[in-house]
Backbone atoms as SQL, in Angstrom:
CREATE TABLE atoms (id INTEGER PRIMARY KEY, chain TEXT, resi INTEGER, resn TEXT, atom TEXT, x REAL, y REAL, z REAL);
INSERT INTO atoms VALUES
  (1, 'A', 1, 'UNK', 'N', 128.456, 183.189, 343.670),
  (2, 'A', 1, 'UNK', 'CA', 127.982, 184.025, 342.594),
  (3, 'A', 1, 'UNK', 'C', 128.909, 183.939, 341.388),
  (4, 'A', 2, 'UNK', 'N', 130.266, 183.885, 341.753),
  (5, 'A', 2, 'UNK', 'CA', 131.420, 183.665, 340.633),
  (6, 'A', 2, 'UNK', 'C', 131.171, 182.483, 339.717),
  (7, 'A', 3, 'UNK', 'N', 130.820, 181.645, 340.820),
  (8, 'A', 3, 'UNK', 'CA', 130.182, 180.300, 339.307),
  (9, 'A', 3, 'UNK', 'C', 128.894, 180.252, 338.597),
  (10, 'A', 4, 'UNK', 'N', 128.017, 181.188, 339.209),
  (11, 'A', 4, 'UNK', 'CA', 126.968, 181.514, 338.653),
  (12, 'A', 4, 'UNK', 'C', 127.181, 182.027, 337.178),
  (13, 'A', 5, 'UNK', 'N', 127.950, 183.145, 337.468),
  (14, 'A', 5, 'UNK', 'CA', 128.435, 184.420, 336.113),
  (15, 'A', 5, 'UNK', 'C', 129.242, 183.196, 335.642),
  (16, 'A', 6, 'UNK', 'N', 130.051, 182.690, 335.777),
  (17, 'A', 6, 'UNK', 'CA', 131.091, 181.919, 334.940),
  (18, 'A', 6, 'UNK', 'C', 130.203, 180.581, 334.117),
  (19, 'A', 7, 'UNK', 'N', 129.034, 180.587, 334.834),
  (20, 'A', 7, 'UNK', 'CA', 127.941, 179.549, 333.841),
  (21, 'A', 7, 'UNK', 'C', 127.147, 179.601, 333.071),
  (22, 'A', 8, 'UNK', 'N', 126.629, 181.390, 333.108),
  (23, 'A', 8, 'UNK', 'CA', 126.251, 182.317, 332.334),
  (24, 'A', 8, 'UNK', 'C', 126.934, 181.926, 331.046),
  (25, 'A', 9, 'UNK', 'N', 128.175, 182.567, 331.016),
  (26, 'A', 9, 'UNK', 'CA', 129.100, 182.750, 330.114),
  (27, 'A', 9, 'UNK', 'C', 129.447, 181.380, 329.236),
  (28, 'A', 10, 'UNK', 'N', 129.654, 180.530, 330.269),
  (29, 'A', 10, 'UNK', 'CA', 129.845, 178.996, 329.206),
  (30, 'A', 10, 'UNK', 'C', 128.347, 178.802, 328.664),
  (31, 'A', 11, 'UNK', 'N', 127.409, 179.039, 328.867),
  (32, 'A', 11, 'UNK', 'CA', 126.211, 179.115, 328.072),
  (33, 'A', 11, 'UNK', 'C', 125.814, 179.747, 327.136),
  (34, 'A', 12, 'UNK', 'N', 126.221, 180.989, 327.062),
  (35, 'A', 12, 'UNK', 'CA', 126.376, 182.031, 326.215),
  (36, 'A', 12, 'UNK', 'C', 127.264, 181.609, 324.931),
  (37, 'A', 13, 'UNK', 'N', 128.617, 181.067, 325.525),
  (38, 'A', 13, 'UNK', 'CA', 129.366, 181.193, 324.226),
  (39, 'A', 13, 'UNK', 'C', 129.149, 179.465, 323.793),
  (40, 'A', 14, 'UNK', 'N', 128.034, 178.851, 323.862),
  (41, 'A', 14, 'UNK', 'CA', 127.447, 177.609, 323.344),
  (42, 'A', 14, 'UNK', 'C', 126.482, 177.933, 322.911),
  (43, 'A', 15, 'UNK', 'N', 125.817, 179.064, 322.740),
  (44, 'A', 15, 'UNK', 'CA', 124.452, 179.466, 321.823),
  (45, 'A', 15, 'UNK', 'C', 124.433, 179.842, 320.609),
  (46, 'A', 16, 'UNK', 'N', 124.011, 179.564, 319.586),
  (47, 'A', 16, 'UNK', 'CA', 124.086, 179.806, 317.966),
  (48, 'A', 16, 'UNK', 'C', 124.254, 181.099, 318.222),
  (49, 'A', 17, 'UNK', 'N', 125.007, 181.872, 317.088),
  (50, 'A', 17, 'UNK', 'CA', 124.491, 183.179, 316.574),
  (51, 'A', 17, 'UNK', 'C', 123.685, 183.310, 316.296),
  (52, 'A', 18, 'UNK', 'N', 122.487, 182.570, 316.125),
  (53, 'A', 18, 'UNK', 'CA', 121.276, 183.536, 315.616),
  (54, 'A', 18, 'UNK', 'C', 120.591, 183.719, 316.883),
  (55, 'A', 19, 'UNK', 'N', 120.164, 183.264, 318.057),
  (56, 'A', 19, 'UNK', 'CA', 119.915, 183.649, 319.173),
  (57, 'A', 19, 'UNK', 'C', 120.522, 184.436, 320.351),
  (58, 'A', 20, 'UNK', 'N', 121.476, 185.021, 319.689),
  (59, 'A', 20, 'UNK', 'CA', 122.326, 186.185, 320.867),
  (60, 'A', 20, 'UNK', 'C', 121.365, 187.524, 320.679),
  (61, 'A', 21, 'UNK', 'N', 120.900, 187.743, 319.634),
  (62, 'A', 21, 'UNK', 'CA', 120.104, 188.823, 319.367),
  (63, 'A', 21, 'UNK', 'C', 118.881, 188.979, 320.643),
  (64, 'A', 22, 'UNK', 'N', 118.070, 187.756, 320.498),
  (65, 'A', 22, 'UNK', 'CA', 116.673, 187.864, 321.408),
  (66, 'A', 22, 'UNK', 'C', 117.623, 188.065, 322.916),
  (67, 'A', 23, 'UNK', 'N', 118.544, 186.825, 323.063),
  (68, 'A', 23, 'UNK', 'CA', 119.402, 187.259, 324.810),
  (69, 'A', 23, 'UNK', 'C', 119.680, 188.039, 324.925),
  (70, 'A', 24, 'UNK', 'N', 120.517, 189.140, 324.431),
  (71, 'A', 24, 'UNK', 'CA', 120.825, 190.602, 324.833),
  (72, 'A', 24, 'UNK', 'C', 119.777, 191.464, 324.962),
  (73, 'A', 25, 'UNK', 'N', 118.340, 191.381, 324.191),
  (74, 'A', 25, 'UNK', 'CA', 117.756, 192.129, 324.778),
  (75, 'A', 25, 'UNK', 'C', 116.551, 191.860, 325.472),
  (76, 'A', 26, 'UNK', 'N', 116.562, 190.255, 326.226),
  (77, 'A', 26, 'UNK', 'CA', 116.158, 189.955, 327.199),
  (78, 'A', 26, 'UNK', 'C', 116.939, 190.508, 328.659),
  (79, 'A', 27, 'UNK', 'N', 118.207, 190.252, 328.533),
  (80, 'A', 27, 'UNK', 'CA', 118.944, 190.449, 329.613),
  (81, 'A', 27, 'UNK', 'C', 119.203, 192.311, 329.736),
  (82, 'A', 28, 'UNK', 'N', 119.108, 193.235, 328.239),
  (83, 'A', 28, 'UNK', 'CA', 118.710, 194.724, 328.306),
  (84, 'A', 28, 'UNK', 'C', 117.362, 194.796, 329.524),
  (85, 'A', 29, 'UNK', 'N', 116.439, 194.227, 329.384),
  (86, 'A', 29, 'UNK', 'CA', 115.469, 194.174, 329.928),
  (87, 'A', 29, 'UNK', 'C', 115.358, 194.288, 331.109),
  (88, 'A', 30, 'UNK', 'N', 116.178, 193.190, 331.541),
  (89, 'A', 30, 'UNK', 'CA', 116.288, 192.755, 332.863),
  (90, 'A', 30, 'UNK', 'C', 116.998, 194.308, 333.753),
  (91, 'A', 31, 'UNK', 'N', 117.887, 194.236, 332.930),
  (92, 'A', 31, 'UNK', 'CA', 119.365, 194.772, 333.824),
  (93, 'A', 31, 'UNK', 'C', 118.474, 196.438, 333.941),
  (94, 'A', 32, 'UNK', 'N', 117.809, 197.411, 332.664),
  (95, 'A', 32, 'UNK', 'CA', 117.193, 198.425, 332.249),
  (96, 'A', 32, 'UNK', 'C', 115.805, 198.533, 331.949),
  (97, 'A', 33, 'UNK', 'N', 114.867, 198.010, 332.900),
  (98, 'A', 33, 'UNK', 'CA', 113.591, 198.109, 332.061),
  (99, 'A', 33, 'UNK', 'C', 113.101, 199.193, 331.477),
  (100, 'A', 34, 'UNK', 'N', 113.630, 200.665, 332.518),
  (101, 'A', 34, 'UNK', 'CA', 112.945, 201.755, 332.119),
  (102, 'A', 34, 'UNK', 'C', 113.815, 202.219, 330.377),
  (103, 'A', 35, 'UNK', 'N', 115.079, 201.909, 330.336),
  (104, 'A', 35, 'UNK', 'CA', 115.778, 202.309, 328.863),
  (105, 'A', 35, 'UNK', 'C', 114.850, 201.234, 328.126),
  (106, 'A', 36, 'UNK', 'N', 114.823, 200.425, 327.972),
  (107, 'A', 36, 'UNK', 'CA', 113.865, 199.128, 327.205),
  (108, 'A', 36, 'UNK', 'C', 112.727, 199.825, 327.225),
  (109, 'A', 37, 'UNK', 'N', 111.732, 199.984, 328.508),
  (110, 'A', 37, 'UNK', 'CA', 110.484, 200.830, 327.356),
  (111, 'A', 37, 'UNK', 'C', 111.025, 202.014, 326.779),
  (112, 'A', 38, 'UNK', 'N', 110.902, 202.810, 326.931),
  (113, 'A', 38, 'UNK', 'CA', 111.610, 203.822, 326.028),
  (114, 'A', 38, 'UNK', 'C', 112.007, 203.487, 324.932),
  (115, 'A', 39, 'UNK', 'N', 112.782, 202.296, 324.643),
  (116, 'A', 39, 'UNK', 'CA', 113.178, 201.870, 323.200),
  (117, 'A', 39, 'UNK', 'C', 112.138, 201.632, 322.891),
  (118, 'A', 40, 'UNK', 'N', 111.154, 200.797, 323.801),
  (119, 'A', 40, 'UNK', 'CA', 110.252, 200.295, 322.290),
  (120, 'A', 40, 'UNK', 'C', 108.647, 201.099, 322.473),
  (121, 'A', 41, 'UNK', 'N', 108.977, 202.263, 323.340),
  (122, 'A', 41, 'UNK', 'CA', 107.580, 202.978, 323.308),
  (123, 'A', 41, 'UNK', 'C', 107.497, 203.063, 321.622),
  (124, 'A', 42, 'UNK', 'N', 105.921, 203.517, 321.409),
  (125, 'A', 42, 'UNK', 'CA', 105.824, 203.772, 319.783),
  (126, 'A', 42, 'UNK', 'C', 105.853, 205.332, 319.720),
  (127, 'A', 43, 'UNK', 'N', 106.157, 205.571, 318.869),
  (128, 'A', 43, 'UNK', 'CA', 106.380, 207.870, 318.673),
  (129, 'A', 43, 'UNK', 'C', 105.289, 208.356, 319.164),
  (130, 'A', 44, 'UNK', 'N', 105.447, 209.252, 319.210),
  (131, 'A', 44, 'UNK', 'CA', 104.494, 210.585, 319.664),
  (132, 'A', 44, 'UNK', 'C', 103.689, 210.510, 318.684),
  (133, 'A', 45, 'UNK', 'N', 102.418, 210.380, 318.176),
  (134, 'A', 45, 'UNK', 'CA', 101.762, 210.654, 316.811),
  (135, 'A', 45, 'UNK', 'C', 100.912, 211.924, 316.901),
  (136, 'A', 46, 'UNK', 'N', 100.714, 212.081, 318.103),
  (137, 'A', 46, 'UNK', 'CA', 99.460, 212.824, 318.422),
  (138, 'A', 46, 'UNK', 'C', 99.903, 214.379, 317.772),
  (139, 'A', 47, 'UNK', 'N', 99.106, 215.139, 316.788),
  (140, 'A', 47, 'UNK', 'CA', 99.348, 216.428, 316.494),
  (141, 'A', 47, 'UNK', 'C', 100.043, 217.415, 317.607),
  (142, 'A', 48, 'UNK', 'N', 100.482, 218.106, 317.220),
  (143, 'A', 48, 'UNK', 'CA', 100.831, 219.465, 318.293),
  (144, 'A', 48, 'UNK', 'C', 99.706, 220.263, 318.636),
  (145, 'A', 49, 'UNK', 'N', 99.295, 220.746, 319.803),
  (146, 'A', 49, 'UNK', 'CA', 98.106, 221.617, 320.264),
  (147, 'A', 49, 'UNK', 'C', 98.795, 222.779, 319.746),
  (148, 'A', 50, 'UNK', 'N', 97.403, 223.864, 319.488),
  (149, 'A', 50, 'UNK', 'CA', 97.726, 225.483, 319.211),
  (150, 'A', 50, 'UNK', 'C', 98.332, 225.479, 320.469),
  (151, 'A', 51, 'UNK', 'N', 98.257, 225.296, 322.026),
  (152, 'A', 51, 'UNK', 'CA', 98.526, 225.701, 323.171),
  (153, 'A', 51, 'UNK', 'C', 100.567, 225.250, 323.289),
  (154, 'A', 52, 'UNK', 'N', 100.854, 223.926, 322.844),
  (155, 'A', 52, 'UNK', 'CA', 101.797, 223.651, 322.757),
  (156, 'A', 52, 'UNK', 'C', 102.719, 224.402, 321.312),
  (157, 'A', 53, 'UNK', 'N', 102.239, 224.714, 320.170),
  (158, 'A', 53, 'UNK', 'CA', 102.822, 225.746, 319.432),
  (159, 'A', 53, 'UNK', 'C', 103.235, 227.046, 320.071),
  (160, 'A', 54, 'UNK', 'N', 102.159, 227.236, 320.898),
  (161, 'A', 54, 'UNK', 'CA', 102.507, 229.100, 321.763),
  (162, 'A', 54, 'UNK', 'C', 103.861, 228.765, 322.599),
  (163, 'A', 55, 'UNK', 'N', 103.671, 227.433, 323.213),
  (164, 'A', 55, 'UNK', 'CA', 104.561, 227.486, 324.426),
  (165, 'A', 55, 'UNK', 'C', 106.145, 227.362, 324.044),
  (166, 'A', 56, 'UNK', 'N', 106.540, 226.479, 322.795),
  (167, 'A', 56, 'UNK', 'CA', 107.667, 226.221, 322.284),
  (168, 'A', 56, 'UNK', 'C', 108.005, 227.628, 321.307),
  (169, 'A', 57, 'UNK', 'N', 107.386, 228.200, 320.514),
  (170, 'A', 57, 'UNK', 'CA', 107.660, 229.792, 320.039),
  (171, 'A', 57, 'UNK', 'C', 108.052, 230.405, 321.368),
  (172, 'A', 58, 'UNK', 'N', 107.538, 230.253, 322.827),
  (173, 'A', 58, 'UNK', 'CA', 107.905, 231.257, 323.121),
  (174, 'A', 58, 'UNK', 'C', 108.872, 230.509, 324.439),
  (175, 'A', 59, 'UNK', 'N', 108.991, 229.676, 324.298),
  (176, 'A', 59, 'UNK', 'CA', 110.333, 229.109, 324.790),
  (177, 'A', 59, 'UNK', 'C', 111.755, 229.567, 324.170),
  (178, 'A', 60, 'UNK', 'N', 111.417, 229.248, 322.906),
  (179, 'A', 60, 'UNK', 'CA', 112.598, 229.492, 321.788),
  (180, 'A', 60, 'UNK', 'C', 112.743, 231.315, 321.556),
  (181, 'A', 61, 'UNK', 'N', 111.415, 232.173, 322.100),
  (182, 'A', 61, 'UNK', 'CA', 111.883, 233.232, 321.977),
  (183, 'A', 61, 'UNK', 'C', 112.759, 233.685, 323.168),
  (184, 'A', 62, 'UNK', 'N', 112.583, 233.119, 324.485),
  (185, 'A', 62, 'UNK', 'CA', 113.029, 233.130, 325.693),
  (186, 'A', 62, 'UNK', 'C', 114.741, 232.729, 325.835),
  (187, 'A', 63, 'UNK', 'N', 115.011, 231.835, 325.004),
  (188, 'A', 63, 'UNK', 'CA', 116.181, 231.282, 324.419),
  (189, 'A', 63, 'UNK', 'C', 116.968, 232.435, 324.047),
  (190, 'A', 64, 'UNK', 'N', 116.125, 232.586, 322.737),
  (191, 'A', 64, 'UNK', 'CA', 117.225, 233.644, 321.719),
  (192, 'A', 64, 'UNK', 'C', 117.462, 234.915, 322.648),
  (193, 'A', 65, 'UNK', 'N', 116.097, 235.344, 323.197),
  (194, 'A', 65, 'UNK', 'CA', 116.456, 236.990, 324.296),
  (195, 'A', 65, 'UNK', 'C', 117.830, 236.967, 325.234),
  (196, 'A', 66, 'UNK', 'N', 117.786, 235.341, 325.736),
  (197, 'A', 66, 'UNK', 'CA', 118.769, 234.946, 326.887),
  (198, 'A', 66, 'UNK', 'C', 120.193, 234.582, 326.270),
  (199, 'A', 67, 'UNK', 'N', 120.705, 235.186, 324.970),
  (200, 'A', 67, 'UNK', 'CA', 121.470, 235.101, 324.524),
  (201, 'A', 67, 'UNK', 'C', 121.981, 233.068, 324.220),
  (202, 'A', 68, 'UNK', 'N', 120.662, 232.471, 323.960),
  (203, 'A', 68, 'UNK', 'CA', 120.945, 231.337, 323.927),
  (204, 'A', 68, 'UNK', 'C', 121.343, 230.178, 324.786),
  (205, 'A', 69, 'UNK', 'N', 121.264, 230.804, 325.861),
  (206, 'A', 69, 'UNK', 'CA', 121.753, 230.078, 327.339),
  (207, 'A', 69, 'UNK', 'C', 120.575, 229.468, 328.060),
  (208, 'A', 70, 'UNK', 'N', 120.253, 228.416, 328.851),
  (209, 'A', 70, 'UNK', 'CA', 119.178, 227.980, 329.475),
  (210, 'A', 70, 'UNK', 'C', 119.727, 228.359, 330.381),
  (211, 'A', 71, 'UNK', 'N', 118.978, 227.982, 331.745),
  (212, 'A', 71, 'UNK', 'CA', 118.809, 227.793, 333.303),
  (213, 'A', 71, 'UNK', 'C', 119.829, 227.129, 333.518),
  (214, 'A', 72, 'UNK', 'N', 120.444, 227.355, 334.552),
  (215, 'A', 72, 'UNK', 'CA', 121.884, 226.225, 335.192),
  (216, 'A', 72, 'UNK', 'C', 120.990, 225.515, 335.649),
  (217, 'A', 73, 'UNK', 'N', 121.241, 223.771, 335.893),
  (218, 'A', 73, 'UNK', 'CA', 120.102, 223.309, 336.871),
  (219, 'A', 73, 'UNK', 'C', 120.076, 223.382, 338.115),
  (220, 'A', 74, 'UNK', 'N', 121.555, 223.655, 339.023),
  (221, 'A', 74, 'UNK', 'CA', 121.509, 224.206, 340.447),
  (222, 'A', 74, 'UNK', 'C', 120.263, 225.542, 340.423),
  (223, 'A', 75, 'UNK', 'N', 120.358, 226.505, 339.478),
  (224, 'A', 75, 'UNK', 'CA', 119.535, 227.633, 339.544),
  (225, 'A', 75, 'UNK', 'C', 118.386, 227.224, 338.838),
  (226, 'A', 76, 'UNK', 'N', 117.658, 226.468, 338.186),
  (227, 'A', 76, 'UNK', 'CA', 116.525, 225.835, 338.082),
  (228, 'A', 76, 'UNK', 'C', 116.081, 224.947, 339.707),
  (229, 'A', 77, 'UNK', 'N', 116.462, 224.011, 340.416),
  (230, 'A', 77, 'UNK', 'CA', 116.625, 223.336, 341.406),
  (231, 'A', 77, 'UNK', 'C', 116.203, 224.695, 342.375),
  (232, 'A', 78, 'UNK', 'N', 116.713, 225.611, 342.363),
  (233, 'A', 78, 'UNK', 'CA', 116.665, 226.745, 343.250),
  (234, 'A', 78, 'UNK', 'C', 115.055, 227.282, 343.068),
  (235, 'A', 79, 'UNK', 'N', 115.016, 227.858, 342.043),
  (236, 'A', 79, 'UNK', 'CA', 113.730, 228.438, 341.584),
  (237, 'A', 79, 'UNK', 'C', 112.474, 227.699, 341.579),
  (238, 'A', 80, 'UNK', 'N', 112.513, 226.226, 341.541),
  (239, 'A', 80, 'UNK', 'CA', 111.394, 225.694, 341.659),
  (240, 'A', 80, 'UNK', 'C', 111.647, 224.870, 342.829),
  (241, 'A', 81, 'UNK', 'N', 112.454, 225.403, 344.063),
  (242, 'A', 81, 'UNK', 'CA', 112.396, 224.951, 345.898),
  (243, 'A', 81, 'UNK', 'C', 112.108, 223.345, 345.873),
  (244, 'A', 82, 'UNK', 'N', 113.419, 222.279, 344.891),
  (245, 'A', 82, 'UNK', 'CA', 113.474, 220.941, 345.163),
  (246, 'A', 82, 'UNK', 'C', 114.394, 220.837, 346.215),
  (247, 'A', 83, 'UNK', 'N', 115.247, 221.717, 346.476),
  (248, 'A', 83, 'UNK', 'CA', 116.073, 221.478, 347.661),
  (249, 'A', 83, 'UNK', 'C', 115.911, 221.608, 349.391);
C-alpha cells in the first residue's frame, strides 16, 4: 500500500497546476461523498410555509422563555428514548 500512496504522490506532484483543482475534488468525493453533496446541493428556494413561520416564532419564543439555552443532547437523547 506504501508504494501505492508514494505513486499517488509522484503523480500528483507531475500534474500541471491547472488540474489539481478538478483532483482534489475528485478525490473530496471519493474520500466524503456525503460533505460533496452537500457542497454542491443547490439552496433551498422553496418559500417558507405559514406552518413553518408558526413553528420557528415559536421555537425562538421557546428559546428566549428558556433563558436562551437549548436542550443538552444527552437530555434531548433522553426525551425522545434513542437510548
Amino acid at each position: 500500500m506504501r508504494d501505492t500512496r508514494q505513486h499517488a504522490h509522484q503523480l500528483i506532484d507531475r500534474m500541471p497546476e491547472t488540474q489539481l483543482n478538478g483532483l482534489v475534488r475528485f478525490l473530496e468525493t471519493i474520500v466524503d461523498p456525503v460533505a460533496t453533496a452537500l457542497r454542491d446541493a443547490p439552496p433551498d428556494d422553496e418559500p417558507e410555509t405559514d406552518e413553518e413561520k408558526t413553528a420557528v416564532a415559536e421555537a425562538k419564543r421557546w428559546l428566549r422563555d428558556n433563558g436562551g439555552k437549548g436542550v443538552p443532547h444527552a437530555e434531548a437523547v433522553r426525551r425522545l428514548a434513542l437510548e
